[in-house]
MARPA-315294 format. One record per residue (C-alpha): chain; x, y, z. Coordinates in pm, 1 decimal, always signed. Layout:
BEGIN
+-------+----------+----------+----------+
| chain |        x |        y |        z |
+-------+----------+----------+----------+
|     A |        X |        Y |        Z |
...
+-------+----------+----------+----------+
***
This chain:
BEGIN
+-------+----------+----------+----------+
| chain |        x |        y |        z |
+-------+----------+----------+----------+
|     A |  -2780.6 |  +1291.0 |   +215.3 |
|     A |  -2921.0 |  +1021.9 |    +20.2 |
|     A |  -2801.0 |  +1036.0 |   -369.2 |
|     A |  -2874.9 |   +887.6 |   -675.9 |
|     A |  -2490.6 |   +790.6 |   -789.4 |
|     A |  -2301.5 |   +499.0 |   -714.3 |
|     A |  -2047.1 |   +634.0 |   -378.9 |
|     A |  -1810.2 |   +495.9 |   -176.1 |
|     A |  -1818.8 |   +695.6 |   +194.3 |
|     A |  -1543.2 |   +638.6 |   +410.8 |
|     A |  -1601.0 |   +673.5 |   +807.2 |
|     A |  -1225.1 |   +720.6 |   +983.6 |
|     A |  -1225.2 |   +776.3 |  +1351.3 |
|     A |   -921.2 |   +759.3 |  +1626.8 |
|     A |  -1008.1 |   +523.2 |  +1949.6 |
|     A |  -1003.7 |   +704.8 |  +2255.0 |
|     A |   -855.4 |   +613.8 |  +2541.5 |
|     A |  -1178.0 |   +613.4 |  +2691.3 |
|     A |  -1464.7 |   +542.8 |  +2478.0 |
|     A |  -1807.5 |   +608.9 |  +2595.7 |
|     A |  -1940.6 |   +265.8 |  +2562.2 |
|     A |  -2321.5 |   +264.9 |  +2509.0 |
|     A |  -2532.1 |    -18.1 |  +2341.1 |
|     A |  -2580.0 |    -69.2 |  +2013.3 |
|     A |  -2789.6 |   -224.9 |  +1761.7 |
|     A |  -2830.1 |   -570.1 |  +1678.3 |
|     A |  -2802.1 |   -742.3 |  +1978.1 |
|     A |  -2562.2 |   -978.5 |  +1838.5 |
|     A |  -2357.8 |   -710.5 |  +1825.6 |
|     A |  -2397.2 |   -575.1 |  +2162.4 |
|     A |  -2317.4 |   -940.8 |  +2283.7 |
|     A |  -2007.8 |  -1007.3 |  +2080.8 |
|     A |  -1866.1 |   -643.5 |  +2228.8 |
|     A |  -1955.9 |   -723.1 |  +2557.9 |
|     A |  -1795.0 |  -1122.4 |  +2570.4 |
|     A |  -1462.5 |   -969.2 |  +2515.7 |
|     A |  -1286.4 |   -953.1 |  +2811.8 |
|     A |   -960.6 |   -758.5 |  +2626.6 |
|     A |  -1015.0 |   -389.0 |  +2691.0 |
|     A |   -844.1 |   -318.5 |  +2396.1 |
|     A |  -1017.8 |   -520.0 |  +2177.3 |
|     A |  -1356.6 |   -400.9 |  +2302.1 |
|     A |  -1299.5 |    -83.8 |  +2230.9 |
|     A |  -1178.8 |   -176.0 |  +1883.4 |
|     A |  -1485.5 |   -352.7 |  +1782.8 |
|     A |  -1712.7 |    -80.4 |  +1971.0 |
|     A |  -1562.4 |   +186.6 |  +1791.4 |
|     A |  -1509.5 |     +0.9 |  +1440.5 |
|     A |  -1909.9 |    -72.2 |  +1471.7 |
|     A |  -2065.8 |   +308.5 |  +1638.9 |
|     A |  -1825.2 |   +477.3 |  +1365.4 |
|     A |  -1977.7 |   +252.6 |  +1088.6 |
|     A |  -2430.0 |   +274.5 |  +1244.1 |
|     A |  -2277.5 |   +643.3 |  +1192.0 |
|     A |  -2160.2 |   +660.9 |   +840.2 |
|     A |  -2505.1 |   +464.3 |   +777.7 |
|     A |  -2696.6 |   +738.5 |   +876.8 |
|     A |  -2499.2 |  +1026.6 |   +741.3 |
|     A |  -2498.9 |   +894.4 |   +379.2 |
|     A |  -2814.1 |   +683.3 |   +364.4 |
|     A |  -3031.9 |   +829.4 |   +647.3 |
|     A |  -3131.1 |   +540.3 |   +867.6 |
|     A |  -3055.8 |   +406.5 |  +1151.1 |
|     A |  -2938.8 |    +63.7 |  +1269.9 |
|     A |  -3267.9 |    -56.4 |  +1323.1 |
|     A |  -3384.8 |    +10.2 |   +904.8 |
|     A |  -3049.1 |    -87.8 |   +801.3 |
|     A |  -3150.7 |   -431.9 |   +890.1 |
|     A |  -2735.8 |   -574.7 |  +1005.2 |
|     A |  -2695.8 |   -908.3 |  +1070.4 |
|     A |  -2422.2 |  -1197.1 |  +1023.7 |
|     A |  -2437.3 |  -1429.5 |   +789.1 |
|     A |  -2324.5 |  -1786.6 |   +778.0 |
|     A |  -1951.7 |  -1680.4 |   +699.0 |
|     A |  -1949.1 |  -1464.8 |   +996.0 |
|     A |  -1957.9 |  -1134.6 |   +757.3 |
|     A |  -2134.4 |   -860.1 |   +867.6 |
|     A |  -2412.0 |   -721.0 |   +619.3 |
|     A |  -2677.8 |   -496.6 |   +571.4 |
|     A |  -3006.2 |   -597.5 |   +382.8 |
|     A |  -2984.3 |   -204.2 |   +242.2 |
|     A |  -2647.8 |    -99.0 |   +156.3 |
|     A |  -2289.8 |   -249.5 |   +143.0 |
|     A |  -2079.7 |   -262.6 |   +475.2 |
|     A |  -1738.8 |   -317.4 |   +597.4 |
|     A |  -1552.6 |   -243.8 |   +901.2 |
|     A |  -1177.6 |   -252.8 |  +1029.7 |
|     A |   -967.6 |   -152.9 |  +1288.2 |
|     A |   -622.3 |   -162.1 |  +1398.0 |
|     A |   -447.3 |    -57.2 |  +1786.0 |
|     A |   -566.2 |   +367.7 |  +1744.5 |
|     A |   -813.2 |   +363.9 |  +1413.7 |
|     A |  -1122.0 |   +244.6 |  +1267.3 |
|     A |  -1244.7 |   +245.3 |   +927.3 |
|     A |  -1606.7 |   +171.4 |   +803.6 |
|     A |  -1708.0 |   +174.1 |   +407.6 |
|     A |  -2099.9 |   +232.9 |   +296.8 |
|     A |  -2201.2 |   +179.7 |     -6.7 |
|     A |  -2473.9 |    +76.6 |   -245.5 |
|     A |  -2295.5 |   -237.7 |   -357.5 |
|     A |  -2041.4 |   -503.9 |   -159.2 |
|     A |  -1760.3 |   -306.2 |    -25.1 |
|     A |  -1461.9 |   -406.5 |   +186.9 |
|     A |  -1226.3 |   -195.7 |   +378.7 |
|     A |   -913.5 |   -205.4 |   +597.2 |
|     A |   -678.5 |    +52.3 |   +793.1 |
|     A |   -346.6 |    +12.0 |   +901.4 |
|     A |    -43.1 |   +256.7 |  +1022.2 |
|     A |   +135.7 |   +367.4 |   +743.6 |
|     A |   +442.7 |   +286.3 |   +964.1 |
|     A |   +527.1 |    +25.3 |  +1181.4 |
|     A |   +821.7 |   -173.8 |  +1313.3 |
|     A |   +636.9 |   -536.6 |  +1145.3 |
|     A |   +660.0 |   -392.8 |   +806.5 |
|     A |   +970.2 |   -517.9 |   +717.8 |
|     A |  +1107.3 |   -677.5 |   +351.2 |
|     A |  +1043.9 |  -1078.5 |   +418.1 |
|     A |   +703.3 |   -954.8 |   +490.5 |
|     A |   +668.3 |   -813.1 |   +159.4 |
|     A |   +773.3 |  -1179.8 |    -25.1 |
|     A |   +491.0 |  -1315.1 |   +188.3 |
|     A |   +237.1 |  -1149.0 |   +108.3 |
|     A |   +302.9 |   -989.9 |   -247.6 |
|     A |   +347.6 |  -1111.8 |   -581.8 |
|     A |   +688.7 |  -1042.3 |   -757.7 |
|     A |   +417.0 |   -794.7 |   -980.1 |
|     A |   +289.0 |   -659.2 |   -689.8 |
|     A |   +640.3 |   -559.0 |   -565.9 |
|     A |   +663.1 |   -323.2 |   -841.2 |
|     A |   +357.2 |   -134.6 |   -739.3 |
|     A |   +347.9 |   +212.7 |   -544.4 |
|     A |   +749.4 |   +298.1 |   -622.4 |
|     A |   +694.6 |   +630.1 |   -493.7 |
|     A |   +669.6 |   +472.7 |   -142.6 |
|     A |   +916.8 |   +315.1 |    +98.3 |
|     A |   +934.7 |    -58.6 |   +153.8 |
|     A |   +768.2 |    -18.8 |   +500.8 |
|     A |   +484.1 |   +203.5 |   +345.4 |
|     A |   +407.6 |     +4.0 |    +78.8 |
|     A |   +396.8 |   -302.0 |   +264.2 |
|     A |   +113.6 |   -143.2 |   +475.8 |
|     A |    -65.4 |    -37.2 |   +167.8 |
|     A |    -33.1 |   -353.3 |    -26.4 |
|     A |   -196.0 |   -526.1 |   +289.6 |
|     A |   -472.7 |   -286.2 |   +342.6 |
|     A |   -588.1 |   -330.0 |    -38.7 |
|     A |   -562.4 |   -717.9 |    -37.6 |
|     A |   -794.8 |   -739.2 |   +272.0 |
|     A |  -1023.8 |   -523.1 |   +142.0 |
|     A |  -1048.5 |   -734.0 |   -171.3 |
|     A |  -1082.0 |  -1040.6 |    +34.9 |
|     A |  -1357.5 |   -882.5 |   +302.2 |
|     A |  -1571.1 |   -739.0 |    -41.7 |
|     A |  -1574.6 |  -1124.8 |   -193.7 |
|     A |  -1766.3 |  -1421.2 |     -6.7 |
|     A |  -1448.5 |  -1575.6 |    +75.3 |
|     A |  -1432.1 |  -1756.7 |   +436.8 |
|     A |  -1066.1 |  -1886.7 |   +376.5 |
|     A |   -762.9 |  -1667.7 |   +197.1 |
|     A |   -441.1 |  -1626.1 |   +190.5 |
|     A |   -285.0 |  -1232.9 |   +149.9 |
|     A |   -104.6 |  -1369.9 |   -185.5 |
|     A |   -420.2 |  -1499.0 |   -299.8 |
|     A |   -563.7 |  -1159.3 |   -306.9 |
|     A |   -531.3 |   -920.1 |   -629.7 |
|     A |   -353.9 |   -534.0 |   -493.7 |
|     A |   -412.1 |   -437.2 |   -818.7 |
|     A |   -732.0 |   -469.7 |   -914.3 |
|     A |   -866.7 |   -192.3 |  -1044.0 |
|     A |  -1186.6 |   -172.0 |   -806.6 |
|     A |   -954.9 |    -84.6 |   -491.4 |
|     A |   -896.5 |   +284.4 |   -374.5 |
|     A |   -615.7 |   +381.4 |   -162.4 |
|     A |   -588.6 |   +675.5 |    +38.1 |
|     A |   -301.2 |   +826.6 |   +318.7 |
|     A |   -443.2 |  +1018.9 |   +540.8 |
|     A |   -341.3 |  +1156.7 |   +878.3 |
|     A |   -526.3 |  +1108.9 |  +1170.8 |
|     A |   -408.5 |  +1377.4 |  +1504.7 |
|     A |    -37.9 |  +1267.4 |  +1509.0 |
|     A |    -65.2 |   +925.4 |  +1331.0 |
|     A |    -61.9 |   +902.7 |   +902.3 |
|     A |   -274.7 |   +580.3 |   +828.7 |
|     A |   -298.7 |   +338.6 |   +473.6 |
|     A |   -676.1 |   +341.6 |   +432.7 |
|     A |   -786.1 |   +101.5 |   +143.9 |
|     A |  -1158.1 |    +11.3 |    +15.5 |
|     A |  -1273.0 |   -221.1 |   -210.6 |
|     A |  -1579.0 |   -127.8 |   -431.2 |
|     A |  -1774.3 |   -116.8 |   -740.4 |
|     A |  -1560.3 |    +46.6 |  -1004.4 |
|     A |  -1619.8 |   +406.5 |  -1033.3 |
|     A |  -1785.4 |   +489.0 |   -757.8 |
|     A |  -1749.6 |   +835.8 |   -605.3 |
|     A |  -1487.3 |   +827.1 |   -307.9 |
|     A |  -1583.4 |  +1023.4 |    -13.3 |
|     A |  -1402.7 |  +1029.5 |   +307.1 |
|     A |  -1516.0 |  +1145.9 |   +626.6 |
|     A |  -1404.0 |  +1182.3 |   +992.6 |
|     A |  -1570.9 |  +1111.7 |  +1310.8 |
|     A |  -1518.1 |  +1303.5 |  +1636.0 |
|     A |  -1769.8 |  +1215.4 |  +1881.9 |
|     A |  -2102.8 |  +1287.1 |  +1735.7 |
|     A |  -1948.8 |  +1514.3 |  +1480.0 |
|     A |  -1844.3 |  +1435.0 |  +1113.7 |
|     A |  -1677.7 |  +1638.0 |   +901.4 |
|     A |  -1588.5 |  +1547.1 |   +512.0 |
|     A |  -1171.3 |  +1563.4 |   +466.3 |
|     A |  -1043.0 |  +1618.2 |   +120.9 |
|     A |   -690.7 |  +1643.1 |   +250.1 |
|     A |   -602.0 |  +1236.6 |   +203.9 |
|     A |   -337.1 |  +1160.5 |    -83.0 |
|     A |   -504.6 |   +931.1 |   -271.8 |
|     A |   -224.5 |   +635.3 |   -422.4 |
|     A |   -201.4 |   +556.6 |   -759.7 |
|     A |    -59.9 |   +151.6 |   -833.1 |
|     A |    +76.7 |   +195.0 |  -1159.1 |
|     A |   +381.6 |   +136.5 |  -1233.5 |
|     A |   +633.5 |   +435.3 |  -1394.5 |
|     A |   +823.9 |   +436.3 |  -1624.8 |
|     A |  +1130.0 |   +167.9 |  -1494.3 |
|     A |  +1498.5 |   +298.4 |  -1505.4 |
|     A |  +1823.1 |   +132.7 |  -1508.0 |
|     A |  +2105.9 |   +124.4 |  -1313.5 |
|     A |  +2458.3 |    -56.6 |  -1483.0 |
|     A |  +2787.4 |   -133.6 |  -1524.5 |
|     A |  +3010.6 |    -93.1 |  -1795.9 |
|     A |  +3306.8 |   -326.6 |  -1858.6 |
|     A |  +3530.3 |    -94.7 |  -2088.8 |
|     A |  +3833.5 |   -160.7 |  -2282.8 |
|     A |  +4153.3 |   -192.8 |  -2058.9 |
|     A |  +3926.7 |   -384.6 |  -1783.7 |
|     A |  +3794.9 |    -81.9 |  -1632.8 |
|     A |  +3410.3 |    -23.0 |  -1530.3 |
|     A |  +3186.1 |   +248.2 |  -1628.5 |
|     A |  +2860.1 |   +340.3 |  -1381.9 |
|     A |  +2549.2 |   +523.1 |  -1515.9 |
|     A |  +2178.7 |   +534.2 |  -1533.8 |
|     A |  +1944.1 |   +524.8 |  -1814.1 |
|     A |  +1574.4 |   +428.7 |  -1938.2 |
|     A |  +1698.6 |   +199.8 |  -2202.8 |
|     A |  +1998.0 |    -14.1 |  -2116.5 |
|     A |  +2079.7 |   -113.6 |  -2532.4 |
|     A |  +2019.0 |   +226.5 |  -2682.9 |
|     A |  +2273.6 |   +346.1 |  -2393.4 |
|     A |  +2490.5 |   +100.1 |  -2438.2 |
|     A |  +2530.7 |   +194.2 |  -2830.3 |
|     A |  +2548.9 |   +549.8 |  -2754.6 |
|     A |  +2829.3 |   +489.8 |  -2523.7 |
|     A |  +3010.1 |   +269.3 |  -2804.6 |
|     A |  +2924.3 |   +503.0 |  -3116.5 |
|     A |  +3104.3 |   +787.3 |  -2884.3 |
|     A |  +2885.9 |  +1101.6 |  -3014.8 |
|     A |  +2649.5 |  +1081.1 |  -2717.4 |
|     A |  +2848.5 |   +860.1 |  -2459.6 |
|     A |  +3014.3 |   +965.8 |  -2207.3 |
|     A |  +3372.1 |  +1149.3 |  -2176.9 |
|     A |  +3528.6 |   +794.5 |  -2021.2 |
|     A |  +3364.3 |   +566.4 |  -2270.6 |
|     A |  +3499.2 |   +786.3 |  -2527.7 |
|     A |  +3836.2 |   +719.0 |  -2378.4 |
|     A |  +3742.0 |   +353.3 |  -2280.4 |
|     A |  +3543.9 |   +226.8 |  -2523.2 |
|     A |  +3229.3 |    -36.6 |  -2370.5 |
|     A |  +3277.9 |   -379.8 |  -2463.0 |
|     A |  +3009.0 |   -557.9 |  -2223.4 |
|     A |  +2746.7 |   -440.5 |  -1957.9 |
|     A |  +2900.3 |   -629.0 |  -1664.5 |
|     A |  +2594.1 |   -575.8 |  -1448.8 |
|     A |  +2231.7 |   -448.7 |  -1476.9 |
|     A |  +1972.2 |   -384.9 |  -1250.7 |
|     A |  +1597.2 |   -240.0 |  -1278.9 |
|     A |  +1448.8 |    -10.7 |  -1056.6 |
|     A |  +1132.1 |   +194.4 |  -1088.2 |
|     A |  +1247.9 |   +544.6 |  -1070.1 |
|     A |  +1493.3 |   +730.3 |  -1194.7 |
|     A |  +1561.8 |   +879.9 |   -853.5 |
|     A |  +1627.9 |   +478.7 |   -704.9 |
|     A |  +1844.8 |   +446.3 |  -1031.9 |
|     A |  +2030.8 |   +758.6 |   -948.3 |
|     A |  +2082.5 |   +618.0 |   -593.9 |
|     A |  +2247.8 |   +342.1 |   -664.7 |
|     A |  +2480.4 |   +452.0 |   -907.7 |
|     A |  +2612.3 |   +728.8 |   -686.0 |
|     A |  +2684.8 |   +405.1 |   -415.2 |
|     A |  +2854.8 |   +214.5 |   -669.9 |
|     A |  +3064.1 |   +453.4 |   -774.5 |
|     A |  +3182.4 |   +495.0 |   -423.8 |
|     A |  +3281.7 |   +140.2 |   -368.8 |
|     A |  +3660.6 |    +33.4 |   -460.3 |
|     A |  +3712.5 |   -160.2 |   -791.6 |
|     A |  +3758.5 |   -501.1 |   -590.1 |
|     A |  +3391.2 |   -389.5 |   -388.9 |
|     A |  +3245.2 |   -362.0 |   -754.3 |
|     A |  +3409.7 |   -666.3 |   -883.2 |
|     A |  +3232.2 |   -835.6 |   -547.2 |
|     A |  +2937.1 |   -648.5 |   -636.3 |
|     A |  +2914.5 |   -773.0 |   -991.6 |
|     A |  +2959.8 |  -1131.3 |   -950.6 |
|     A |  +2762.4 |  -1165.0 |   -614.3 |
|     A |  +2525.4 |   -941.0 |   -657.7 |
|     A |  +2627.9 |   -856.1 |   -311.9 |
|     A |  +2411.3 |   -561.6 |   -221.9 |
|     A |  +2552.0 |   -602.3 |   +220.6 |
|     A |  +2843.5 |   -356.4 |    +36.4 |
|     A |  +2586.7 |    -84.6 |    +65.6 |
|     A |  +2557.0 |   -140.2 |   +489.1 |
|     A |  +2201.7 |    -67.8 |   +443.9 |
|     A |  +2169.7 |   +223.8 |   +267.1 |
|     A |  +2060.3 |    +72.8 |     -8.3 |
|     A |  +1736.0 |   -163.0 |    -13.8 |
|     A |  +1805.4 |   -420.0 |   -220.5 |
|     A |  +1442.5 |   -517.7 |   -271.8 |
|     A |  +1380.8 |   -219.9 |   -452.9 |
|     A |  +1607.1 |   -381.4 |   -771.9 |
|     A |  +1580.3 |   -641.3 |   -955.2 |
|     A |  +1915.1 |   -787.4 |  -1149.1 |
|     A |  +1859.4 |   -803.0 |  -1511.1 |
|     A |  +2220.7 |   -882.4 |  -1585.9 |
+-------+----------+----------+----------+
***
């Protein structure tokens, strides 16, 4: 299967609950499988590796032997022919093959860790905005598949996550289901490189084109704000740009009915968002709040009004 264009291959393969452990090439290997006592882990790191001497020989053609793998002095795993990387979490593995340095890492695309602090701690307020399309759980998983992959492609023996770039441009991301389980799947290679993905069942692969694969730019950002109109009253609405709204609203043409009554003579409160659907959202909650809830809400940005409904990571207060 050998070709002459720069590829990425992905290998994705479900543990079993009872893998058929046989040995495997090098020895090192085979040693550092069988030394852990953790049946769990064991299978993780037998799995991660026969799924990856797999993906060697279904895009390159050889075996483990003329692959040459070794460790180096970092403890990385490498291959004198090709580019390698391996991962695994509790019920997946992921290996990446390429021609160049590759990294790669698989996580659940949902699980109970992925929660909002965890997001501070390992992304950049820039790296927040990315993937609005997904929920803060999701997104937290992809963020932290694409950051180790960036870290396992470098030479790096020490790293932080918020040391690592999620949006650098060499990083694919991919959502793909698994039987019952949807997985973040992200690999780190040479820039344009040809993404394959396959999946490994027993000895059988078969290619999957059925993966969503994640774009990280940002759209277009929308606004959600507050009005202070004439007579103290408050006016709630959405827009993509917060001044040209705001002097539509006062030239009374294109404003609304109620600023046509009640002319605007501030914007009380402001907040950014990166979709016009999240924008949307939190208008309709604001306008359901009393006025003394939207007084709180203005001067404290007090977002606990919402009893959860609302993420409040997902705005950022402008005004």
């Amino acid at each position: 299967m050998a070709e002459s264009m720069d590829r990425l291959d992905l290998y994705l393969a479900r543990i079993p609950e009872e893998p058929q452990f046989h040995p495997v090439l090098p020895a090192e290997r085979q040693a550092l499988i069988e030394a852990t006592r953790d049946p769990q882990s064991r299978a993780q790191r037998f799995c991660a590796w026969d799924t990856l001497l797999k993906g060697i020989r279904n895009s390159f053609g050889i075996d483990a032997g003329e692959a040459k793998l070794s460790r180096n002095d970092g403890g990385k795993w490498v291959s004198e022919r090709c580019g390698i990387s391996i991962s695994h979490c509790k019920t997946a593995v992921a290996a990446a093959v390429s021609r160049d340095a590759v990294g790669v890492d698989i996580e659940p695309l949902r699980q109970e860790r992925c929660r909002e602090p965890l997001l501070f701690r390992i992304a950049t307020e820039e790296e927040r905005k990315l993937f609005p399309a997904l929920s803060t759980e999701q997104r937290i998983a992809v963020l932290w598949t694409r950051k180790e992959a960036a870290f396992k492609r470098g030479d790096h023996t020490l790293v932080t996550p918020i040391e690592a770039d999620a949006a650098a441009k060499d990083i694919r991301s991919i959502v793909i289901r698994l039987e019952e389980c949807e997985y973040a799947v992200s690999a780190a290679a040479k820039e344009g490189s040809k993404l394959r993905v396959f999946e490994v069942r027993g000895d059988g692969i078969r290619e999957r084109t059925d993966y969503e694969l994640l774009s990280a730019a940002r759209t277009q950002p929308y606004y959600t704000y507050i009005l202070r109109c004439s007579g103290d009253r408050l006016y709630t609405g959405v827009t993509d740009d917060p001044d040209r709204r705001f002097s539509e609203h006062s030239g009374g043409a294109r404003g609304a009915k109620f600023t046509r009554a009640f002319r605007p003579e501030s914007i009380a409160a402001l907040w950014e968002t990166d979709s016009r659907s999240l924008a949307q959202k939190l208008e309709a909650r604001i306008k359901k709040l009393k006025r003394g809830q939207k007084d709180r809400l203005i001067g404290q940005n007090a977002f606990d009004l919402f009893g959860g409904a609302v993420d409040p990571n997902a705005y950022r207060r402008i005004r």
